[in-house]
NUTORKE-725054 format. One line per field, with one value per residue (C-alpha): residue in one letter; x, y, z. Coordinates in steps of 0.05 Angstrom, whole numbers, plus 5000, padded with zeros to 4 digits. Example, Ala and Ser with C-alpha at 12.3 -4.5 7.8 and 13.67 -1.06 7.14 Angstrom:
residues 2
type	[a/s]
xx	[5246/5273]
yy	[4910/4979]
zz	[5156/5143]
END
This chain:
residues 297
type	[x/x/x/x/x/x/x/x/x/x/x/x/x/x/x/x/x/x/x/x/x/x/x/x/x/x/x/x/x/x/x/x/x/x/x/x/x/x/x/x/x/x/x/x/x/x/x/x/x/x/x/x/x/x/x/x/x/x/x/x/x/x/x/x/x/x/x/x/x/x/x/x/x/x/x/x/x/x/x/x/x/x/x/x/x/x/x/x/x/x/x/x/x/x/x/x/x/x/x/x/x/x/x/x/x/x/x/x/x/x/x/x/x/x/x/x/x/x/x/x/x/x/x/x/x/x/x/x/x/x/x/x/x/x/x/x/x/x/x/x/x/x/x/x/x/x/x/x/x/x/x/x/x/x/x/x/x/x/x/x/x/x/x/x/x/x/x/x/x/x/x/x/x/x/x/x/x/x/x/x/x/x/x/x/x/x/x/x/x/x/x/x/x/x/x/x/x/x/x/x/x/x/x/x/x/x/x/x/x/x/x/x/x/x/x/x/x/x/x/x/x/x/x/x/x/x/x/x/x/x/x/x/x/x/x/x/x/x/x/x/x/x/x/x/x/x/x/x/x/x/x/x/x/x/x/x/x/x/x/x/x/x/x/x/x/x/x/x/x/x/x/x/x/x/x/x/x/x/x/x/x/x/x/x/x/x/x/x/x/x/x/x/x/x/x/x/x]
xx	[4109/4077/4040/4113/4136/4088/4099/4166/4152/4101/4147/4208/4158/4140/4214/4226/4159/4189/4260/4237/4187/4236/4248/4162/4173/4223/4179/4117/4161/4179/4104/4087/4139/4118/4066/4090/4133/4214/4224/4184/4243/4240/4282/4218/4178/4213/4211/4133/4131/4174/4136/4076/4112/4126/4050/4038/4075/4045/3963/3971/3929/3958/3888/3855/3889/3909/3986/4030/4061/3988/3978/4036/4035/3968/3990/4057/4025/3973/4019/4060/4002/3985/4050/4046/3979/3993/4054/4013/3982/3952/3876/3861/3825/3902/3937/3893/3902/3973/3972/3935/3990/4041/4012/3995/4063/4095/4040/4062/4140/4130/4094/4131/4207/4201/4166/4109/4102/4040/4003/4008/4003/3939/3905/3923/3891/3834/3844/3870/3936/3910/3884/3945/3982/3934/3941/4023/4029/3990/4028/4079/4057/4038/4101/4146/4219/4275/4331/4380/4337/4384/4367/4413/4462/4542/4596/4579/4514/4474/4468/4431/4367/4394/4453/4406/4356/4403/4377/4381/4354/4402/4377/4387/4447/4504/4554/4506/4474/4525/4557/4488/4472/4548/4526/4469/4507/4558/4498/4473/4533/4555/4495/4501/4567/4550/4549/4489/4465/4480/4451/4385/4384/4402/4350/4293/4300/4317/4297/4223/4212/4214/4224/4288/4242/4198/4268/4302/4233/4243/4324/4303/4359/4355/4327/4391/4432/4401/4422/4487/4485/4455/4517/4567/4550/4538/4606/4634/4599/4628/4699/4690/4661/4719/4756/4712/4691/4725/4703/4665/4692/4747/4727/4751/4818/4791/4713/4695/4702/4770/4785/4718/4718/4781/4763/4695/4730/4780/4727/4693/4754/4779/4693/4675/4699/4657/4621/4594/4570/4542/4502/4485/4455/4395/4355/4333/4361/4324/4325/4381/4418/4478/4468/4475/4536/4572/4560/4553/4608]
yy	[4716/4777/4777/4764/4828/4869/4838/4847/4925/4940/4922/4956/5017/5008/5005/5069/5105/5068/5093/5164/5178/5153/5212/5211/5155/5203/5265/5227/5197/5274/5292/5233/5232/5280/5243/5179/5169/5179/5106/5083/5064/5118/5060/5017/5072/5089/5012/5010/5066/5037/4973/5023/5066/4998/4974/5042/5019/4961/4992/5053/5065/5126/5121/5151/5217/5219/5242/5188/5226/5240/5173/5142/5188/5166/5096/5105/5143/5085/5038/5066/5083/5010/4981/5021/5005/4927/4941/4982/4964/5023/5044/5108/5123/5117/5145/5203/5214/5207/5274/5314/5297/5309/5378/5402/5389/5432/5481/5492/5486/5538/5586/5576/5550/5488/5424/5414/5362/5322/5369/5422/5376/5343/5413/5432/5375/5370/5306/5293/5271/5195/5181/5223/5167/5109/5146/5135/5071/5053/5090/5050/4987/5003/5022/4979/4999/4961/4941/4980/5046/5087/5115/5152/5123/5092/5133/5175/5187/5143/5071/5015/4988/4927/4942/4964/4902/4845/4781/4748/4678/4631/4573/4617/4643/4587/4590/4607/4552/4502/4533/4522/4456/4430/4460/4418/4353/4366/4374/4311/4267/4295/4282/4204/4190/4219/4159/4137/4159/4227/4219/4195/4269/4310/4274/4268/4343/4377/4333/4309/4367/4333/4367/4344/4327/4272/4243/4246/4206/4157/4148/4139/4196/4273/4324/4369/4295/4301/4377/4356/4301/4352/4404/4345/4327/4402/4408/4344/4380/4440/4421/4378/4438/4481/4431/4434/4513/4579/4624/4569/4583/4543/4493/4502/4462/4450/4428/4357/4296/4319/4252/4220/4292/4279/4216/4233/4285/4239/4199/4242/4269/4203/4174/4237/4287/4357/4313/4260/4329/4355/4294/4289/4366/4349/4321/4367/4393/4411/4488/4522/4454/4478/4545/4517/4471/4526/4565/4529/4548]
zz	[6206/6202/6272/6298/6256/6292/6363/6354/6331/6384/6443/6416/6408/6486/6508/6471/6507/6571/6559/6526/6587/6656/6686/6704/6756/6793/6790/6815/6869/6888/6889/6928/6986/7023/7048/7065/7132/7136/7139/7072/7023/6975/6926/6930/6913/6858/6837/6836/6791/6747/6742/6726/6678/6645/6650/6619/6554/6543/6564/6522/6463/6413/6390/6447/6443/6508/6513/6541/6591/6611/6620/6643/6710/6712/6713/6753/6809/6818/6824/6874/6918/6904/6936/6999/7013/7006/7068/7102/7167/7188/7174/7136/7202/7238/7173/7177/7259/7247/7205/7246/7308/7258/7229/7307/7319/7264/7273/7348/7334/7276/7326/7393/7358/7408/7402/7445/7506/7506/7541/7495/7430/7454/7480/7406/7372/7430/7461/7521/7535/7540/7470/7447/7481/7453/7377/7374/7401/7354/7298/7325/7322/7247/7226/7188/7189/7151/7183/7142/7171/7205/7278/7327/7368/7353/7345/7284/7311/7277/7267/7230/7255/7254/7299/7346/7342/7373/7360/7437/7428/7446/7393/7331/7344/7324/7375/7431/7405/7409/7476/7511/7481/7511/7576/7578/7559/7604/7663/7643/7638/7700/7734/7708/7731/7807/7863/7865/7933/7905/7834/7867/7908/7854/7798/7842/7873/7809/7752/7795/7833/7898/7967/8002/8067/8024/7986/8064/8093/8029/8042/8127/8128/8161/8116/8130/8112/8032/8042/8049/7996/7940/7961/7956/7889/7867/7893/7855/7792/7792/7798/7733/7704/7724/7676/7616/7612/7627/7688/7740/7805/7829/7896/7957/7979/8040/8018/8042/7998/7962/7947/7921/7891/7844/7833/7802/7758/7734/7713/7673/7649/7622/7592/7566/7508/7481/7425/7469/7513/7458/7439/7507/7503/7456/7518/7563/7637/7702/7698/7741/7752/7699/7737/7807/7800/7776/7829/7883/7945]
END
């Protein structure tokens, strides 16, 4: 019970040195700031010195005679410098390059009320204009910058880093996603329910890579006879895709086959629907096929 009591007493006692003593973390983050760069969250820094500050409490030892406050800065400024060095990526080496281009370049501005161009910032520092090149790229691969970071740009002159950073991947983005993966269905069942003279063309030129002048000495046809074949049933395509997705080009009236033509989209129209496309879209399409039929004249 009485190891409880004094449990119980010595962490009330450390909230009260933690509450009493708060306003350190925010003057150690105010001595420290100046040397990290603009983008470093000046939130998370205050955050690691309040996990010190409360480390602090729970280390210190009145009988040592060392102040708390002493102490505690001691202990807060540690642990900040402790979480920015686990982020960082940059050598002291860099770190330390990074200030001398940095103090040159105030330096200069301060004396000449301009910044300098490369030439005159790497006379000033030196080098030559090359390894002044080499020394921020590779600041800038060493910087991290959160997406919330603001940079210039929008309307108000600034935006979020993460209005500028579009993500452009077609399989992560939902109804990309799903768009592309109907495209490619929609190739592929189209592709199925060609003739057959014209579904051998198209899935041995695009699907095996073959040349039309080996699939016309196969068929005992004219090379420019396959040519014709592969443009019928691009053709054929297209005008079923006209039916299933906005923008594709409209066929000519007058482009050969208009019968077969509306035959072969009836068909599809009538054995296919956009969830049997999409299940049809988790194979995989000869590249530019989708592209081609769609574009096709």
């Amino acid at each position: 019970m009485g190891k409880a009591s004094d449990a119980a007493t010595d962490t009330t006692a450390a909230n009260h040195l933690v509450t009493e003593h708060l306003y350190l973390v925010q003057h150690v983050v105010s001595s420290l700031v100046g040397r990290f760069p603009r983008h470093v969250d000046r939130g998370e820094l205050w955050s690691a010195g309040a996990h010190g500050l409360v480390d602090a409490s729970r280390r210190y030892d009145p009988d040592t005679g060392i102040p708390f406050a002493r102490y505690a800065t001691i202990r807060i400024r540690g642990a900040i410098l402790d979480s920015t060095r686990s982020r960082d990526w940059a050598t002291r080496g860099l770190r330390r390059e990074m200030r001398n281009v940095r103090r040159a370049d105030e330096a200069f501005e301060e004396r000449h009320g301009r910044s300098p161009d490369s030439v005159e910032l790497a006379g000033a520092l030196g080098i030559s204009v090359e390894k002044l090149a080499g020394h921020r790229g590779d600041a800038a691969t060493a910087t991290l910058l959160h997406l919330d970071h603001t940079v210039p740009g929008g309307e108000d002159g600034e935006v979020t880093l993460s209005e500028r950073v579009k993500e452009r991947d077609s399989a992560v983005l939902p109804a990309e996603a799903v768009e592309q993966q109907e495209l490619i269905g929609t190739t592929r069942t189209a592709v199925a329910h060609l003739p057959e003279i014209q579904r051998a063309v198209v899935e041995r030129y695009y699907f095996a890579g073959e040349l039309l002048r080996d699939i016309a000495d196969s068929l005992g046809v004219t090379e420019a006879r396959v040519s014709q074949i592969r443009s019928e049933a691009l053709t054929a395509m297209r005008a079923y895709f006209g039916t299933a997705f906005e923008g594709v080009p409209a066929v000519a009236a007058d482009a050969p086959g208009l019968r077969r033509r509306a035959a072969y989209v009836a068909t599809m129209s009538a054995s296919s629907d956009w969830r049997a496309r999409l299940d049809a879209g988790a194979g995989a399409v000869a590249p530019g096929l989708a592209r081609r039929a769609t574009a096709v004249a």
